[in-house]
KOLGU-72554 format. One line per field, with one value per atom (N, C-alpha, C): atom name; x, y, z; residue number from 1; chain. Coordinates in steps of 0.1 Angstrom, whole numbers. Example, Ala and Ser with C-alpha at 12.3 -4.5 7.8 and 13.67 -1.06 7.14 Angstrom:
<atoms>
atomo = N_CA_C_N_CA_C $
east = 132_123_132_128_137_129 $
north = -57_-45_-33_-22_-11_0 $
up = 78_78_78_71_71_79 $
num = 1_1_1_2_2_2 $
cadena = A_A_A_A_A_A $
</atoms>
This chain:
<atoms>
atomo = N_CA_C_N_CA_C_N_CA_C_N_CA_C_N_CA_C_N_CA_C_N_CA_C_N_CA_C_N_CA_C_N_CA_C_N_CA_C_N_CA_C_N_CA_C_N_CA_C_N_CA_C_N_CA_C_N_CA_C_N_CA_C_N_CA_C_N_CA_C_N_CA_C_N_CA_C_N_CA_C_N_CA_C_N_CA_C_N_CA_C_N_CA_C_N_CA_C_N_CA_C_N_CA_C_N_CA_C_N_CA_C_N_CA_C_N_CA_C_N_CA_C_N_CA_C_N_CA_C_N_CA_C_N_CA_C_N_CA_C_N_CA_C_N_CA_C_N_CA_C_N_CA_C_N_CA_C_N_CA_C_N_CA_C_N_CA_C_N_CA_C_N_CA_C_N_CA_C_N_CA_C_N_CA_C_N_CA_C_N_CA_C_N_CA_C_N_CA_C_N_CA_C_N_CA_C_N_CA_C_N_CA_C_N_CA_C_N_CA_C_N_CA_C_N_CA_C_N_CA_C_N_CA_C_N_CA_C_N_CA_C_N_CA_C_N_CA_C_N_CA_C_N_CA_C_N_CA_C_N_CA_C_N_CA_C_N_CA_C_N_CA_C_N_CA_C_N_CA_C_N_CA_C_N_CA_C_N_CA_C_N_CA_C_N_CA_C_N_CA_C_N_CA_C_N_CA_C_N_CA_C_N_CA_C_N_CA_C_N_CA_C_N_CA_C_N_CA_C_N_CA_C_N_CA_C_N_CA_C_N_CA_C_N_CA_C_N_CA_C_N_CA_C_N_CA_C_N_CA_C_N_CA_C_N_CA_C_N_CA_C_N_CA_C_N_CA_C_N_CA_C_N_CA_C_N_CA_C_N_CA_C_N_CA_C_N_CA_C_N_CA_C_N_CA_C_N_CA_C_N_CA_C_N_CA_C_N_CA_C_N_CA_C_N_CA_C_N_CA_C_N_CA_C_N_CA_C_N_CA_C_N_CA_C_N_CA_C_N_CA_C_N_CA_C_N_CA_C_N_CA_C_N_CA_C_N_CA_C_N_CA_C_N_CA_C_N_CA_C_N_CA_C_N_CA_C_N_CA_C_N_CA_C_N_CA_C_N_CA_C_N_CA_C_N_CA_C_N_CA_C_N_CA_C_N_CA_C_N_CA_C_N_CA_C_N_CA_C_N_CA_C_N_CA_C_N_CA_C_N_CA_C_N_CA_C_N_CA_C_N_CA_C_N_CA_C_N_CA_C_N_CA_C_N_CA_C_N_CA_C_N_CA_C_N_CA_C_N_CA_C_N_CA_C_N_CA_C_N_CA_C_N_CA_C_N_CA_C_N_CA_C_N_CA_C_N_CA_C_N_CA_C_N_CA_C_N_CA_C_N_CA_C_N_CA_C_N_CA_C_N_CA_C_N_CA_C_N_CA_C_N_CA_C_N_CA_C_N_CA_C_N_CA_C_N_CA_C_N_CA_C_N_CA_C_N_CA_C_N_CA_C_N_CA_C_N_CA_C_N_CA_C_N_CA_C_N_CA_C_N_CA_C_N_CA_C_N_CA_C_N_CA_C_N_CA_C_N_CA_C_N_CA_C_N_CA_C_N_CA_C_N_CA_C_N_CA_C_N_CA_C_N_CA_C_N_CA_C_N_CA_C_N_CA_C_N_CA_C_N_CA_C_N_CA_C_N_CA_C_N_CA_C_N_CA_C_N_CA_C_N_CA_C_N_CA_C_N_CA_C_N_CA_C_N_CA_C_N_CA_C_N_CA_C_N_CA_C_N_CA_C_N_CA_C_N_CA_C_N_CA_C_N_CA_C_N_CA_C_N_CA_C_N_CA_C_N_CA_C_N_CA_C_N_CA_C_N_CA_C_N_CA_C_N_CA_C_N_CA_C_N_CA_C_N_CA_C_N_CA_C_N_CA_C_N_CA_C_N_CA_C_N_CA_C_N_CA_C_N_CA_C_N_CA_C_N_CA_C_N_CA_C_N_CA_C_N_CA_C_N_CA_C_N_CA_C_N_CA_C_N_CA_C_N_CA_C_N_CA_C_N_CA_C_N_CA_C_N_CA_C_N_CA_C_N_CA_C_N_CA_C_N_CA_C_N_CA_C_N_CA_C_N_CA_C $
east = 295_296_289_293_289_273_260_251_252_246_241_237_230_223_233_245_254_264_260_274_270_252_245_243_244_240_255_266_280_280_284_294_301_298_310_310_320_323_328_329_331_339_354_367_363_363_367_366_368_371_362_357_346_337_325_312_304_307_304_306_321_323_318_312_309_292_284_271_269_282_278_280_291_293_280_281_263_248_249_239_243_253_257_257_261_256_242_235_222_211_215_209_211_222_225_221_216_209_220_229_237_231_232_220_230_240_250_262_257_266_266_276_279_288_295_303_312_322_328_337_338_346_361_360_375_382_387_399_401_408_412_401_393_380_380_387_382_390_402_400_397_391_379_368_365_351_351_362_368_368_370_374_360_351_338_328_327_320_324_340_346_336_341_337_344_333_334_346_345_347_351_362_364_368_360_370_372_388_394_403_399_401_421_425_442_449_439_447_435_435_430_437_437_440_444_451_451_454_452_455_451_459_459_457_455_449_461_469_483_489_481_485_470_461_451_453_456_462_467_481_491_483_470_468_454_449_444_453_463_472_474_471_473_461_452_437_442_448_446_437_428_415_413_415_413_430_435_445_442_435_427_429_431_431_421_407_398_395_405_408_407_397_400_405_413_416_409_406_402_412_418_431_426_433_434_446_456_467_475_477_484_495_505_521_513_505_501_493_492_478_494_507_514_519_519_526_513_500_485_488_491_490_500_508_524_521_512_509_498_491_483_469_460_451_450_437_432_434_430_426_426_422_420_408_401_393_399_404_404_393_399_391_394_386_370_366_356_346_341_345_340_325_314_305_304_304_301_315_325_340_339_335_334_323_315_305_312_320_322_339_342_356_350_340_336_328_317_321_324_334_346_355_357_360_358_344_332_337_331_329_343_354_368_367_364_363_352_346_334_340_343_350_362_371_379_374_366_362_349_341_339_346_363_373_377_380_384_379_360_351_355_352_353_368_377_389_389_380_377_370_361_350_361_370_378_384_392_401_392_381_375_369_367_365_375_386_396_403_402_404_396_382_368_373_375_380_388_400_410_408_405_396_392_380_374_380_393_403_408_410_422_414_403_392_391_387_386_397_407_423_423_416_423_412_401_390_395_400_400_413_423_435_431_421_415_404_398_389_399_412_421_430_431_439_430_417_412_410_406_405_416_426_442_447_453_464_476_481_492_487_495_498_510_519_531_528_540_543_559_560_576_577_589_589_598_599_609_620_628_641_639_624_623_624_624_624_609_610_597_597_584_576_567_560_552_549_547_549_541_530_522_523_530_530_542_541_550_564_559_563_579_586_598_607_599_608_606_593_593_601_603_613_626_631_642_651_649_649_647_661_659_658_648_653_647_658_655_647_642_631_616_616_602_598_585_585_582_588_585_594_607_620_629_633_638_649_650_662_676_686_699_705_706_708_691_684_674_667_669_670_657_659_650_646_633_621_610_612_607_613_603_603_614_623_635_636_630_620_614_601_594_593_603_606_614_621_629_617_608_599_590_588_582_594_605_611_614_611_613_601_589_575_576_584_588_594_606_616_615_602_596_586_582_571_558_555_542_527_519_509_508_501_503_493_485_473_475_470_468_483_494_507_510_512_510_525_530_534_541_549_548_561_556_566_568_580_581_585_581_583_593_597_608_598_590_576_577_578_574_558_556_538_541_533_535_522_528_516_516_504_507_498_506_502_497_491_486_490_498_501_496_492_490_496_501_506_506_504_503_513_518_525_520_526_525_528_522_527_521_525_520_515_506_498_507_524_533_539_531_540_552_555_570_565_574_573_572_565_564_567_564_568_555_552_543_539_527_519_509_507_497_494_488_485_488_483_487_480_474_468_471_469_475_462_463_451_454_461_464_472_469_480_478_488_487_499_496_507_515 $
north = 1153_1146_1132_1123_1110_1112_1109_1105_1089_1093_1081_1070_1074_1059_1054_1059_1056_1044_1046_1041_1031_1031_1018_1008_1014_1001_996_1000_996_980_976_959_957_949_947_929_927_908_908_903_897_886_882_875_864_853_849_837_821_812_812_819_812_820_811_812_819_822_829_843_844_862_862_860_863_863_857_860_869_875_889_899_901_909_911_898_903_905_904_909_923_926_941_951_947_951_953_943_947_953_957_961_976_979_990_998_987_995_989_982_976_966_973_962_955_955_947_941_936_928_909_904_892_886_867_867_855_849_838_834_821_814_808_810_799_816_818_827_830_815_812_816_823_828_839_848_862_870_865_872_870_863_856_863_868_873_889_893_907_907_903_904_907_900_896_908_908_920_934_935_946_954_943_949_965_973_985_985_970_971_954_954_936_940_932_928_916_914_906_900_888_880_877_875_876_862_858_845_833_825_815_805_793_779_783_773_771_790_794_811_823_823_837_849_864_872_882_878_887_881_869_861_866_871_871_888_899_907_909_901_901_894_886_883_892_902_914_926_923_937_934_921_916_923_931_934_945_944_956_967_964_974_981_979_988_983_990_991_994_1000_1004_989_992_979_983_981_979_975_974_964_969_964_959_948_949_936_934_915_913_913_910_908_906_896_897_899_900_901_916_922_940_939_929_929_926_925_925_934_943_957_963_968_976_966_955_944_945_948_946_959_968_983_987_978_977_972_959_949_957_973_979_982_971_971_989_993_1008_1010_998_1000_990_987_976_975_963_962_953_958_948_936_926_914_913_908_908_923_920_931_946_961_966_971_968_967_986_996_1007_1013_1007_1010_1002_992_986_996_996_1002_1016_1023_1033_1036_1026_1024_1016_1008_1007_1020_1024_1038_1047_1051_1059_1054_1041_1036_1038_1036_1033_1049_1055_1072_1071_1071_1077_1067_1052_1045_1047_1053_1060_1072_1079_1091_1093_1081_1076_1072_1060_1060_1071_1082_1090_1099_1104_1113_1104_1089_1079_1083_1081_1083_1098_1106_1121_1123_1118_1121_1109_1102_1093_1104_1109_1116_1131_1136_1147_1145_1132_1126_1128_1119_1118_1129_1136_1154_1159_1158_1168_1159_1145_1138_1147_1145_1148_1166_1171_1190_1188_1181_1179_1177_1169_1164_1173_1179_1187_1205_1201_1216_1211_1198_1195_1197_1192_1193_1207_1216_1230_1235_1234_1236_1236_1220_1217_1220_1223_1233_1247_1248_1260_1266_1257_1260_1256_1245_1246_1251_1260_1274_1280_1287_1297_1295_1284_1284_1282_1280_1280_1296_1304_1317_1328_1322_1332_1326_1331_1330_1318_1320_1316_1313_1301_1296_1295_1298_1296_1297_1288_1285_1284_1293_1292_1285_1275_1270_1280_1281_1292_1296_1290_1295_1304_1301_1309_1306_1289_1280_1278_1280_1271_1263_1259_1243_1237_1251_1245_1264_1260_1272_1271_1275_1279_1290_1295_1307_1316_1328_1334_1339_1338_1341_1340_1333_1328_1337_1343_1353_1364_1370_1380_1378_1372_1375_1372_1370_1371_1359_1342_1335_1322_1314_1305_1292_1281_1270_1261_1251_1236_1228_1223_1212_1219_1234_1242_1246_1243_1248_1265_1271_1285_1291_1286_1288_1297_1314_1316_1314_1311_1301_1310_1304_1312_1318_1331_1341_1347_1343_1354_1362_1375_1388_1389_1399_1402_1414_1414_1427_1429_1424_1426_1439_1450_1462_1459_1467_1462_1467_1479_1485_1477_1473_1464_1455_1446_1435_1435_1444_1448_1456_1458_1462_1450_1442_1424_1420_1415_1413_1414_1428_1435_1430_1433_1427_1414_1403_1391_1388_1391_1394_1397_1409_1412_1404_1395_1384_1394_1399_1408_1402_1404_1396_1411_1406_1419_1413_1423_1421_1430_1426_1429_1440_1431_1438_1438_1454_1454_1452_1449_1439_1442_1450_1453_1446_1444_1435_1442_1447_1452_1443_1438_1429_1434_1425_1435_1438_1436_1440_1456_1459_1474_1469_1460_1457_1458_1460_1459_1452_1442_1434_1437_1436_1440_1429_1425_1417_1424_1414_1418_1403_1401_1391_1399_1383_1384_1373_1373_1367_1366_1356_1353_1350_1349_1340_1329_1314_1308_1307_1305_1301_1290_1279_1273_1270_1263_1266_1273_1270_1275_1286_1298_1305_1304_1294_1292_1291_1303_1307_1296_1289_1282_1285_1296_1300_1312_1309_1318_1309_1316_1312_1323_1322_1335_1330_1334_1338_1350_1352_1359_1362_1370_1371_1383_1380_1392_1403_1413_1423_1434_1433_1441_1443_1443_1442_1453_1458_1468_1469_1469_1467_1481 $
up = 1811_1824_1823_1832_1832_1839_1836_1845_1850_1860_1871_1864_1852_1846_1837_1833_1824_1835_1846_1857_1860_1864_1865_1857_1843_1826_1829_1834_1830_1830_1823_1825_1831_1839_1853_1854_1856_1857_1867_1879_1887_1887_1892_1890_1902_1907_1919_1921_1926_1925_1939_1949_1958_1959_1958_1950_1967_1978_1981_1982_1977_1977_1966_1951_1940_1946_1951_1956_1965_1973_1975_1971_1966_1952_1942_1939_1934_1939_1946_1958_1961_1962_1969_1954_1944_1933_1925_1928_1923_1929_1946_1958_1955_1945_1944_1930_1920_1908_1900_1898_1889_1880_1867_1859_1853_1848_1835_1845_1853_1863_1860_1858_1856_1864_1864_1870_1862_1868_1866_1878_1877_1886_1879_1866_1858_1854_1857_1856_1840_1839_1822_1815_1817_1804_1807_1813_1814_1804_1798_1779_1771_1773_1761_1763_1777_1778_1776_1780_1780_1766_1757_1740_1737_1738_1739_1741_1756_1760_1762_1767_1763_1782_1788_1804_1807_1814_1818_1832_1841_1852_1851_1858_1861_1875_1883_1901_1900_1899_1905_1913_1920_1930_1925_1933_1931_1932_1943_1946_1942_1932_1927_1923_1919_1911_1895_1892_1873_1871_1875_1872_1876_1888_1896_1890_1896_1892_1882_1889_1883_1866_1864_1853_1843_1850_1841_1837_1845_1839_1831_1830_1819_1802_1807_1797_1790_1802_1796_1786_1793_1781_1771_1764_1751_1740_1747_1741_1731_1721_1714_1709_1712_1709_1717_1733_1740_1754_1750_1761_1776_1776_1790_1800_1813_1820_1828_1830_1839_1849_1859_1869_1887_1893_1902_1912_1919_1924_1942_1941_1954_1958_1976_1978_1995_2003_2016_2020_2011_2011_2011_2018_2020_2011_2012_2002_1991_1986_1969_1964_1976_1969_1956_1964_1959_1944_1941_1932_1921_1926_1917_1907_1918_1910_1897_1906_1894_1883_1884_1872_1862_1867_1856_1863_1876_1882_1886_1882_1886_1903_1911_1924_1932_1944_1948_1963_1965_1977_1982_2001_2002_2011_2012_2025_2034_2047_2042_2038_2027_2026_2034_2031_2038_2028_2030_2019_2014_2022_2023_2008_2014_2004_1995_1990_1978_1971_1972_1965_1960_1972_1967_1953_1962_1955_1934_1938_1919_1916_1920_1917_1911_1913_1916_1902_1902_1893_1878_1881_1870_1862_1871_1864_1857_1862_1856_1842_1844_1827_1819_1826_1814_1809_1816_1813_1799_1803_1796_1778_1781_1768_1763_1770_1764_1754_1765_1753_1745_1743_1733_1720_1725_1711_1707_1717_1709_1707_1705_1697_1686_1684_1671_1664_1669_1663_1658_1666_1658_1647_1650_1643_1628_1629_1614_1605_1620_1615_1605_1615_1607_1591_1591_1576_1568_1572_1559_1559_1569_1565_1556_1561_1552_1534_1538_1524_1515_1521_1517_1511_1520_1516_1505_1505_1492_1480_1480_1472_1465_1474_1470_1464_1470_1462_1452_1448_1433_1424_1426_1420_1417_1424_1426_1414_1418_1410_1395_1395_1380_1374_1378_1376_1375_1378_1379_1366_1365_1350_1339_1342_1334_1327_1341_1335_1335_1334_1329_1319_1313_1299_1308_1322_1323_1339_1345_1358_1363_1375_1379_1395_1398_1414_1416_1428_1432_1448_1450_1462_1469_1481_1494_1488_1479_1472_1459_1457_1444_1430_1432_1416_1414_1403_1397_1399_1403_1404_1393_1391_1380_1370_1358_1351_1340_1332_1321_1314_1303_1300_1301_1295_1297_1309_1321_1332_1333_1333_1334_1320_1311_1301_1305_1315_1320_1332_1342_1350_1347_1333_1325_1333_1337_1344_1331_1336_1324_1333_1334_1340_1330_1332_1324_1326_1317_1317_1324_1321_1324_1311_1306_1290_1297_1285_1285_1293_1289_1300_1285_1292_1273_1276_1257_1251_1251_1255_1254_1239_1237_1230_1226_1232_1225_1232_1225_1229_1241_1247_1260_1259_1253_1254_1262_1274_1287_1291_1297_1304_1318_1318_1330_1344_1340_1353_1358_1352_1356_1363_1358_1358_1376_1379_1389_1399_1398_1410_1409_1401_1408_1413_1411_1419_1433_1434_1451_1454_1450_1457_1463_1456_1457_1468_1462_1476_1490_1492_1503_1509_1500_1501_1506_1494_1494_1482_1485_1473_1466_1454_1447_1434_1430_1422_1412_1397_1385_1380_1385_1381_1368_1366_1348_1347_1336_1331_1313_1305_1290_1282_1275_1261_1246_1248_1235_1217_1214_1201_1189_1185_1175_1164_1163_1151_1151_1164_1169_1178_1176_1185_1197_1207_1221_1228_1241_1245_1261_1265_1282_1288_1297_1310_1324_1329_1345_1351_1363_1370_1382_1387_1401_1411_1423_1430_1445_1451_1463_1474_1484_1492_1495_1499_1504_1518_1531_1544_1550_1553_1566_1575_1588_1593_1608_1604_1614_1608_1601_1590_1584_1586_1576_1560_1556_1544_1532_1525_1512_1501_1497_1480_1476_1464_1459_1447_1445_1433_1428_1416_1411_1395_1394_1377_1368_1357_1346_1336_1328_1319_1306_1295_1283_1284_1288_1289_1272_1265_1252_1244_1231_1223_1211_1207_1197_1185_1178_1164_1167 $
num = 1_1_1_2_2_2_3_3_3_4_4_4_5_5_5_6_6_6_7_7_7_8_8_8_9_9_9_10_10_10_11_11_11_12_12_12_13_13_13_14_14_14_15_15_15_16_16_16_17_17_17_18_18_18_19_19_19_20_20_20_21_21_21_22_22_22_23_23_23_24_24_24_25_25_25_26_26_26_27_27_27_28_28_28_29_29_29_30_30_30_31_31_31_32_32_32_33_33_33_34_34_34_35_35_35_36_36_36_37_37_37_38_38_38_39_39_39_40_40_40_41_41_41_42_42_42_43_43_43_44_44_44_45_45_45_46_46_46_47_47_47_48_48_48_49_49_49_50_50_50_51_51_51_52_52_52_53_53_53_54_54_54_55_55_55_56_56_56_57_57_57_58_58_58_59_59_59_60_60_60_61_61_61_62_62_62_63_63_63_64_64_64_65_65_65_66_66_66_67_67_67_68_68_68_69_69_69_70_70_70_71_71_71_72_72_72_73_73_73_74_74_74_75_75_75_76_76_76_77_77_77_78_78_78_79_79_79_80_80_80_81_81_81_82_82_82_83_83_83_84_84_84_85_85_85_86_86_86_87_87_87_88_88_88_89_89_89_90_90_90_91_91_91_92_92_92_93_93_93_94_94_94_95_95_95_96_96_96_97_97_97_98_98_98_99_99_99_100_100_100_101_101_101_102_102_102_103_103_103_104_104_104_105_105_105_106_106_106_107_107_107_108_108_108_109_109_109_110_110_110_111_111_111_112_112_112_113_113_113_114_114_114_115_115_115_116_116_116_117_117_117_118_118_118_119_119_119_120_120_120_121_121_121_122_122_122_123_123_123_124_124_124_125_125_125_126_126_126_127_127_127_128_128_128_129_129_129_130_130_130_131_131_131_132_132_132_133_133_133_134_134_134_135_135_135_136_136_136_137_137_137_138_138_138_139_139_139_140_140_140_141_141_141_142_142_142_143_143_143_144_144_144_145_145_145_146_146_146_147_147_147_148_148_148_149_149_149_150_150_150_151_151_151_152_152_152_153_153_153_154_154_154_155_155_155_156_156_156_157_157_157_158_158_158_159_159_159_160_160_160_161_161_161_162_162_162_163_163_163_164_164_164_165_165_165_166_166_166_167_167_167_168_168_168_169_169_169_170_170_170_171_171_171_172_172_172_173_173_173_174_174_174_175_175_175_176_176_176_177_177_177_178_178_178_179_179_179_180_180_180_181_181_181_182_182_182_183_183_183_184_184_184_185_185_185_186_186_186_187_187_187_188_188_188_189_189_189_190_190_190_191_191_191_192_192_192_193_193_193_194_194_194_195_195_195_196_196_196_197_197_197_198_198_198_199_199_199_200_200_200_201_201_201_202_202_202_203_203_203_204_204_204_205_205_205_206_206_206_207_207_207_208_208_208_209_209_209_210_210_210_211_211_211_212_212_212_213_213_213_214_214_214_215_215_215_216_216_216_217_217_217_218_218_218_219_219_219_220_220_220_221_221_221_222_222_222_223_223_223_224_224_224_225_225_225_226_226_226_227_227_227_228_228_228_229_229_229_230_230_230_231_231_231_232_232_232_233_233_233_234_234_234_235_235_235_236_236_236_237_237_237_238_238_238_239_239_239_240_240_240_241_241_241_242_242_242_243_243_243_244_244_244_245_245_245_246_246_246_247_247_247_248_248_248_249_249_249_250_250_250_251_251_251_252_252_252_253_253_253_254_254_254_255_255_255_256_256_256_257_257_257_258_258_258_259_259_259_260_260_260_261_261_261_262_262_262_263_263_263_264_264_264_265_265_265_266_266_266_267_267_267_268_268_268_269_269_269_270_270_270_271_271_271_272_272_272_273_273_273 $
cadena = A_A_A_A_A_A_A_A_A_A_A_A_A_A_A_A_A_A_A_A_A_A_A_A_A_A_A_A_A_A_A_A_A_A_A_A_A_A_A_A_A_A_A_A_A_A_A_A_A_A_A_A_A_A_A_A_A_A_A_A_A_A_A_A_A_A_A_A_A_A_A_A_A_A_A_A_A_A_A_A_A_A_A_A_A_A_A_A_A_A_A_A_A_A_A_A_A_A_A_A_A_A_A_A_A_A_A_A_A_A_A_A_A_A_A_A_A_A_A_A_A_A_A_A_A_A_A_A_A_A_A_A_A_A_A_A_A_A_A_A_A_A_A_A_A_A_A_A_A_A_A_A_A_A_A_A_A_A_A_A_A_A_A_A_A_A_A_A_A_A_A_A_A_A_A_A_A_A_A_A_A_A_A_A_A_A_A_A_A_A_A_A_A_A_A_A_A_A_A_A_A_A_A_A_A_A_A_A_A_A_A_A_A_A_A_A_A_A_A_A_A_A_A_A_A_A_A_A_A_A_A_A_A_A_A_A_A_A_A_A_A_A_A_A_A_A_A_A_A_A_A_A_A_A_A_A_A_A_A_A_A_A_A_A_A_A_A_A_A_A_A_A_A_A_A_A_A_A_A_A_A_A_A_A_A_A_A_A_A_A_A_A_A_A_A_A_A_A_A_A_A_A_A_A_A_A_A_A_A_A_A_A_A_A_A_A_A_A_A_A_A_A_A_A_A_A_A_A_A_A_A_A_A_A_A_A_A_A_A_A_A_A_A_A_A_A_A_A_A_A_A_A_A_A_A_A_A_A_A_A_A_A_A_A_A_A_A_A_A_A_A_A_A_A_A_A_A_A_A_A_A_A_A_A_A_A_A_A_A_A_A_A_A_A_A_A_A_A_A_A_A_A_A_A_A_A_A_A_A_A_A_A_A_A_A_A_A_A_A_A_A_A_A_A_A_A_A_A_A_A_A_A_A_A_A_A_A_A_A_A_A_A_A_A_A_A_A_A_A_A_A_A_A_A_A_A_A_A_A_A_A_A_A_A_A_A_A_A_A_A_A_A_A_A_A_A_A_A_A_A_A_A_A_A_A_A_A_A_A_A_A_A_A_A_A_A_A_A_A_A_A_A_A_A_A_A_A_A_A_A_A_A_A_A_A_A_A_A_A_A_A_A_A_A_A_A_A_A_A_A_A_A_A_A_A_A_A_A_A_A_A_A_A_A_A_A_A_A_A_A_A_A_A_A_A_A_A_A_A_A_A_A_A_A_A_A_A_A_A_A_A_A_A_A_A_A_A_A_A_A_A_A_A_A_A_A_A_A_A_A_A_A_A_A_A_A_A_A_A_A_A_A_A_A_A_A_A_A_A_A_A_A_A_A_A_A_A_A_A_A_A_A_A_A_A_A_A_A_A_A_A_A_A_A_A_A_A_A_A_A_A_A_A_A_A_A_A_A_A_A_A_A_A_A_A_A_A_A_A_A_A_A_A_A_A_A_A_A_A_A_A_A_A_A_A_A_A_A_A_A_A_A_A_A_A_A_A_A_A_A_A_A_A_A_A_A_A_A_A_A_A_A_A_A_A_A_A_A_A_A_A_A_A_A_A_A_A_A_A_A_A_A_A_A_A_A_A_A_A_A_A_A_A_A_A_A_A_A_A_A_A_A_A_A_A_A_A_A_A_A_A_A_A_A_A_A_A_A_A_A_A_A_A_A_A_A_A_A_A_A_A_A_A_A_A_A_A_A_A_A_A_A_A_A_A_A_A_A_A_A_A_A_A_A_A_A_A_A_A_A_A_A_A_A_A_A_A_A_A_A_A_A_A_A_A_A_A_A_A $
</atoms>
C-alpha cells in the first residue's frame, strides 16, 4: 500500500501562465504537507523538465500563449522511459474536460477553484501513480528474477549433463519423433537404428547381436513415454563373449507438458569371455 508520506514527498509541477493561480496552487499545496511541489509559467519547458525530474504529478493549465496544454501533452507522449501521462488538467472550459481526457490527461479540475476538490482530486491522483510505478518496479524486479533463475537453471543443466557423461560409458537424446539429437556410445546399435552423420550409427550389413526381446521391451517403454532405470541391456559377440548394459532414460516435457523427446544415459556393467 501507498503511505501518506509517500503521497506528500511526490513531485508535482504546476502548468500555468497566471502567476496568481500558480501561488495558490502553491499555497494550497504546502498548507497541506506537499513537500516536492514546484512550478512554471513557459509551457515550452515542461518536457524538458518532465525528462528531468520525471514529475509524479503535473497540473496543467489548458489555455495558454506560445503552447497550450493539449500541445504540451502531445509532447509528453514522446517520453519513452515512462509512458505513463501524469496529467492533470486546469480548464474553465466544460467542452475541453471530454477533448483533455481523449488527449491522455488522468483527470481534470475545474475553474475557478473548488479548493476542497482540488486537493482531493490530486490525491486521489497521486495514490493511483504511485501505485502504478510501484507494480512498474516490482515487475522489473520479477522480470530480473526470473533471467538470474533462468540462468541459473541453464547452468545446472549443463553441469549436470556434464557430471552425467562424465560418469556413463554412453550419452543419448531423442527429439518428439524419436531421432537422435545427440548420441555417445553404443545406443543406436542397440536399438538396431541406423542414422547418418551420428557416430555409432551401425554400418549396413553388419550382423546384429543385440538381445531382440530386449530390445522390443525398450521400445514399448519408449513408446509409452515411461522413464525407466538401470535397463539391462545384453550383447552377444561372435567371440562367444557376452557384455551387459544398464540404460537409463527419461522423458522430456515442457513447462506446458507437450512432450520433447527423451534423454538418458548408459553404462557397460559386465563382460565375460
Amino acid at each position: 500500500m501507498i503511505q501518506t508520506a509517500d503521497i506528500l514527498n511526490a513531485k508535482i509541477l504546476i502548468v500555468d501562465d497566471q502567476e496568481s493561480n500558480v501561488q495558490l496552487l502553491e499555497q494550497l499545496l504546502q498548507a497541506a504537507g506537499y513537500t516536492g511541489v514546484t512550478s512554471t509559467m513557459e509551457p515550452e519547458q515542461v518536457c524538458a523538465l518532465h525528462r528531468k525530474n520525471a514529475y509524479d504529478l503535473i497540473l496543467l493549465d489548458l489555455q495558454m500563449p506560445v503552447m497550450d496544454g493539449f500541445q504540451v501533452m502531445e509532447g509528453l507522449k514522446t517520453n519513452t522511459v515512462d509512458p505513463y501521462l501524469p496529467v492533470i488538467v486546469l480548464t474553465a472550459q466544460p467542452g475541453h474536460k471530454l477533448r483533455a481526457l481523449q488527449s491522455g490527461a488522468k483527470d481534470f479540475v475545474s475553474k475557478p477553484f473548488d479548493l476542497i476538490e482540488v486537493k482531493t482530486r490530486i490525491h486521489n491522483m497521486l495514490e493511483v501513480r504511485l501505485l502504478y510505478k510501484k507494480l512498474a518496479d516490482f515487475n522489473k524486479v520479477l522480470e530480473q528474477t526470473v533471467l538470474e533463475r533462468t540462468a541459473e537453471l541453464r547452468e545446472s543443466e549443463a553441469r549436470y549433463r556434464s557430471l552425467t557423461e562424465l560418469a556413463s560409458d554412453w550419452y543419448w537424446e531423442q527429439d518428439e519423433n524419436g531421432s537422435f539429437t545427440k548420441v555417445s556410445g553404443p545406443v543406436l546399435e542397440m536399438l538396431g537404428i541406423r542414422v547418418d552423420g551420428l557416430r555409432g550409427s551401425p554400418q549396413d550389413g553388419k550382423a546384429d547381436y543385440w538381445d531382440a526381446s530386449e530390445r522390443e521391451a525398450l521400445h514399448a517403454t519408449i513408446a509409452a513415454r515411461q522413464p525407466f532405470l538401470d535397463f539391462v541391456f545384453h550383447r552377444l559377440n561372435p567371440d562367444g563373449s557376452q557384455q551387459q548394459f544398464k540404460v537409463s532414460g527419461e522423458p522430456m516435457f515442457s513447462q506446458s507438458s507437450r512432450f520433447l523427446g527423451y534423454r538418458g544415459i548408459g553404462v557397460e556393467v559386465f563382460a565375460a569371455a
